[in-house]
Structures are given as structure tokens and as C-alpha cells.
N, C-alpha and C positions, 0 to 999 in steps of 0.2 A: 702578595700571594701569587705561587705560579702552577700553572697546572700540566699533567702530566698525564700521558698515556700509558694505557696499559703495557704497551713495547718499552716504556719508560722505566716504572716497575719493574717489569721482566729483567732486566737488565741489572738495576740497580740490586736486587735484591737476589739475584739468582734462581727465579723462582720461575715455573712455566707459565704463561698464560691461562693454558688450560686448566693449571692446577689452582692458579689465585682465584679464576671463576668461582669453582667447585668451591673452595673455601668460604665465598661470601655465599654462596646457595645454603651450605651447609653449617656452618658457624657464624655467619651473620657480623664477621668483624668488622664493617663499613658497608655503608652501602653508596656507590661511586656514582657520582653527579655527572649529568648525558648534557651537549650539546642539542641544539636543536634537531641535528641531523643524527640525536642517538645514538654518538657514540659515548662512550665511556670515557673520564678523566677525572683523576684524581688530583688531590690539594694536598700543599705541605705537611699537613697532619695525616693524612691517611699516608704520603711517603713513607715518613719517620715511624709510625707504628709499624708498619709491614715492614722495613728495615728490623726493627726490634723481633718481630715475629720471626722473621727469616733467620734472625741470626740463631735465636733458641732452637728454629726449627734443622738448620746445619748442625747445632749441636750435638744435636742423638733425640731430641726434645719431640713426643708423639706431639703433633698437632691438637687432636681431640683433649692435652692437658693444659696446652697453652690455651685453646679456647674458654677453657675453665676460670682463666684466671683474668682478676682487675687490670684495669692499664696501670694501676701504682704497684700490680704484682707482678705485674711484664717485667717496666723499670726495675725492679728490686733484682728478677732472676738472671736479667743480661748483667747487670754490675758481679752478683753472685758468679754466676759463670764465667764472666771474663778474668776473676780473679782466678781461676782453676785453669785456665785455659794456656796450653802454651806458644797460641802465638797470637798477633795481635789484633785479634780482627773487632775486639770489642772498644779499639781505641781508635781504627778506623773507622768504626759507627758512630763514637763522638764525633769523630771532624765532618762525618758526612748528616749530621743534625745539622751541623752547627754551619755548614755552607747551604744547605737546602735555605734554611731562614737566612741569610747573610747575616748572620750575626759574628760582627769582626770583631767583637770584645771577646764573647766566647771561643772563637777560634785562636788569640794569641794565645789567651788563658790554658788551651788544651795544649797548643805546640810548648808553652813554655814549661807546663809540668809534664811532657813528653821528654822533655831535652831534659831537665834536671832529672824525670826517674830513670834515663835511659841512656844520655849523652846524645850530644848531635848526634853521630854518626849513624845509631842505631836507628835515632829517632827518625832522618829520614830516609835512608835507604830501608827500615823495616816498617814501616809505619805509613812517612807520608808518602813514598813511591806507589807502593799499593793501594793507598787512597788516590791518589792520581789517575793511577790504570784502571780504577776501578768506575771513574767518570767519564775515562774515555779521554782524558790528557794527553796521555804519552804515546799512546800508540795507535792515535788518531782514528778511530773508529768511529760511525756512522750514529752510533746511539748515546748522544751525550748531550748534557746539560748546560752548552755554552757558555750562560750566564755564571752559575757555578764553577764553571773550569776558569775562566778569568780573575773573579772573585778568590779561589782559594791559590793558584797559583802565583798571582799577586804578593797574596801575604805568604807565605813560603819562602818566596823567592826575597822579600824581604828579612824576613826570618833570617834566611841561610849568609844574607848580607852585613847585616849586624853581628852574628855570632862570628863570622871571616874577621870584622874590625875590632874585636874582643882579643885576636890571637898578635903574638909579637911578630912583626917583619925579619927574614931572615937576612944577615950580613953578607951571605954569600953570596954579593955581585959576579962572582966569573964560575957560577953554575946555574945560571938564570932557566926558567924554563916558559914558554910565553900561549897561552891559551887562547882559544878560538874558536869560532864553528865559523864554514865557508860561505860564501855570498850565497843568498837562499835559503840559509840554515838558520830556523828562527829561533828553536828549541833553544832556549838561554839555561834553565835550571839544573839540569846535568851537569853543567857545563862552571856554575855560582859553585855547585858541591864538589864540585871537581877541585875546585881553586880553595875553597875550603879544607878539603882534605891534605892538598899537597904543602898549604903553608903548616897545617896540624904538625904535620912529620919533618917541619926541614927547608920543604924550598922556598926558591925566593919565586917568585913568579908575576910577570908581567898578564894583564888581564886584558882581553881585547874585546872580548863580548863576541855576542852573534851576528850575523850576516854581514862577514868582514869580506871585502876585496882580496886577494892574491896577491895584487900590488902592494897593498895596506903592510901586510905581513913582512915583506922583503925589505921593505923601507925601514920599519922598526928594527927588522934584525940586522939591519947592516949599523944602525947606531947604537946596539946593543951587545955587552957580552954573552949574547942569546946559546944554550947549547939545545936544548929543544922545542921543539914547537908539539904542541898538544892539543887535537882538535878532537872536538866527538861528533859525530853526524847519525842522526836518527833518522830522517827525511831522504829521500829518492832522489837523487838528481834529474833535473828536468834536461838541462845541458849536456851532460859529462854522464858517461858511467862510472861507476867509481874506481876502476882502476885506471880510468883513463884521467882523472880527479888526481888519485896519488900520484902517478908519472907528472905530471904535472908540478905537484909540489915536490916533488923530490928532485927532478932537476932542476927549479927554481929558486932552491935553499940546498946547495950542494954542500958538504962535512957538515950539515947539521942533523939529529937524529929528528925524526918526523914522528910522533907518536899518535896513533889514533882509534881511537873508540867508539859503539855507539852500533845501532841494528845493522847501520849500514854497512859497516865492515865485515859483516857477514857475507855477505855478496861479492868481497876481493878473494879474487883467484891468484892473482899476478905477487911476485916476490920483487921488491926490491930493496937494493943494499942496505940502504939511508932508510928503511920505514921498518916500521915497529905495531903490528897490530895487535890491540887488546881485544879479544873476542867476550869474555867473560867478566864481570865484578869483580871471580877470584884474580885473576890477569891484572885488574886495572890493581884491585888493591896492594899486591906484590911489587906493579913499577913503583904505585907510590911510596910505600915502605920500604924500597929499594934504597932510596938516600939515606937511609940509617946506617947499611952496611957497605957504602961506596966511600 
């Protein structure tokens, strides 16, 4: 059992501080268990209801009628609404039950009938990214549930590993393309679905994983039919700004095309020859699809 702050709450659920108060004065849907020092915290179960609350209450859903209703009339109107609903936020509330308690049966169970009613691709670029972002994963924010963000990204990232060894390796050794994030670069999963995606469509691709050396890179591609290198960075250089990062790799892998993606290429001002920046999803998804019509 873990327990959680009202900034905890706030967060996970979208909901104000102010206004979850007012809700238990008023509607009495929990009453949150104080520390010695009086403050306020709540337990796994008071999470996951306010999750369910909040999501009827996004809906259109007045509060004063959710109040009205059983917890077994809660559950029945989130399933109900999530089927009318056109995006997925009611299958993002499963996964975030289902890491609240660690329950890892539960969670492949949800990913695996995500993937079959939806396919990978959808399933994690519309689904589990925004359950990510939504714990505070990907884009490292101050308000997250450590233990949970370990725990689901773990199985994810396995997830996205097994369905990668599902697909057939491509023949084309002399259009190699070789994948990366740079020393300091921990974020791996981007990075799993990236490699996922490009063998989906075509290439052949060498995997190198995260927080690789510059040397690392050079060495494989001088023994390799290597024609590009493919790195995503999300994370801030402590070292390097980043376009002093690209200059970098571009003179150091000279006729090779440099491709690269992720927050942090937002921040490149500088043009060069040899580099290729993907600023957007639609961007990335076009180079990947690219091999179909090359």
C-alpha cells in the first residue's frame, strides 16, 4: 500500500486541489487519512476512485450525479463511456489501476488486448505514451510516482521487445541503418519503438541501446555497411549544447546521413549537410515509411 498527497491527486487526476477538498465537504466520497502532523494522504483505493471520478467528471459528467451513484455504478459508467468515447483515455485509466497496485498480470493482460484491438503502433504511441506523460515518465516532471514509473515502464519496454522479435529481419545488409541515444541519454523506450517501427516497414537495423559513447558508434560503423545512424535525445546535455552534439557527430561519421529526434532537437538552430532533423511524429513517421518508396 502507498500513500499519496493531495499534489499527488492533483496531478494524476487533473483535478484542483481546491476543488477535491470541496468535493469531500460536499459529497463525502472518501474521507483522506492525516499523518500525525495533519496532513492529508491518501491510499490506493481512494487513487483509483478519484481516477474513475475524474475521468466521468472530464466527460461532460455534473459531479452532484456522479455523487449519486454506487462504486459498482462508477465502474459500469467509465466502461459505458469509454466505449462512446473517441480517444483513449478510458484505457489509459486501466493501465494507471493497474500500476497504482503493481499488479503485473493485470498490466500485460491490458497491453496485450491493446495491441490485438489496436495494433502496436497505435497501441503505444496512442495509449501507452500518454500513460507515460501522464506519470510524469517522459518528460520528467517534478510530480510523479517513481515506483510506478519503473514498474510500468519496465513492462512496456519489454512489451515493445518481444513484439520487435515477432517481426522478420530484413535482407537488406547494404541499407543498414544503426540506432542510438548518446552518452547521458538514458531514455531507452523511444528509442525500443523506434527500432520496432523501422524493422515493421523494411530496414534492417543495428540496435545499440542508450547512453552509448561517440567512439562506440564509429567503431561499429566502420565494420559495418552502416548508411544511417539514428539517434533520439530527449534529455538536455549537461556537456554539449546540442548543436555543438550534432557538429560533432557529423564530422565524426562523414557520407553518413545522421538522423535525429526527440525534445531535444528542438533546441537545434544550426544546419548541417550530413544531418536530418525529425522535429514531429508526423516527420519521424514519413522517414520511416520512406523505405517503402526508395
Amino acid at each position: 500500500m502507498q500513500n499519496f498527497t493531495i499534489k499527488d491527486i492533483e496531478n494524476m487526476c487533473d483535478i484542483k486541489a481546491h476543488t477535491l477538498r470541496i468535493w469531500e465537504q460536499r459529497y463525502h466520497f472518501f474521507k483522506p487519512k492525516r499523518t500525525e502532523g495533519k496532513q492529508r494522504y491518501y491510499e490506493n483505493e481512494d487513487l483509483k476512485r478519484l481516477l474513475r471520478i475524474a475521468f466521468l467528471y472530464h466527460n461532460g459528467w455534473k459531479i452532484s450525479k456522479i455523487a449519486a451513484l454506487t462504486e459498482e455504478e462508477i465502474i459500469a459508467s467509465v466502461l459505458e463511456v469509454g466505449k462512446l468515447s473517441k480517444d483513449h483515455q478510458q484505457f489509459i485509466l486501466t493501465l494507471l489501476e493497474a500500476a497504482i497496485d503493481f499488479d503485473e498480470k493485470a498490466f500485460h493482460q491490458i497491453l496485450d488486448e491493446l495491441i490485438e484491438k489496436f495494433g502496436m503502433e497505435e497501441a503505444i504511441s496512442k495509449i501507452c505514451y500518454p500513460f507515460l506523460k501522464r506519470i510524469g515518465v517522459l518528460w520528467m516532471t517534478n510530480n510523479v510516482i517513481p515506483a510506478q514509473e519503473h514498474f510500468s515502464s519496465y513492462l512496456i519496454q519489454h512489451k515493445i521487445i518481444a513484439e520487435t522479435d515477432k517481426l522478420t529481419a530484413s535482407n537488406d545488409k547494404h541499407r543498414q541503418i544503426l540506432l542510438f541515444t548518446p552518452d547521458g541519454e538514458y531514455h531507452e523506450m523511444p528509442l525500443l519503438f523506434l527500432n520496432y517501427m523501422l524493422k515493421k516497414w523494411g530496414w534492417s537495423t543495428i540496435y545499440l541501446g542508450s547512453n552509448i559513447k561517440l567512439q562506440q558508434v564509429k567503431e561499429i560503423v566502420q565494420q559495418n555497411p552502416i548508411e544511417y545512424i539514428f539517434t533520439h535525445i530527449i534529455t538536455n546535455f549537461t556537456r554539449f549544447e546540442i548543436d555543438d552534439y550534432f557538429e560533432l557527430l557529423c564530422q565524426a561519421l562523414p557520407g553518413k546521413t545522421i538522423v535525429a529526434s526527440g525534445a531535444s532537437t528542438l533546441a537545434a538552430t544550426r544546419t548541417f549537410v550530413n544531418l536530418r532533423l525529425l522535429k514531429s511524429d508526423e516527420a519521424i513517421y514519413a522517414f520511416i515509411k520512406s523505405k517503402m518508396t526508395s
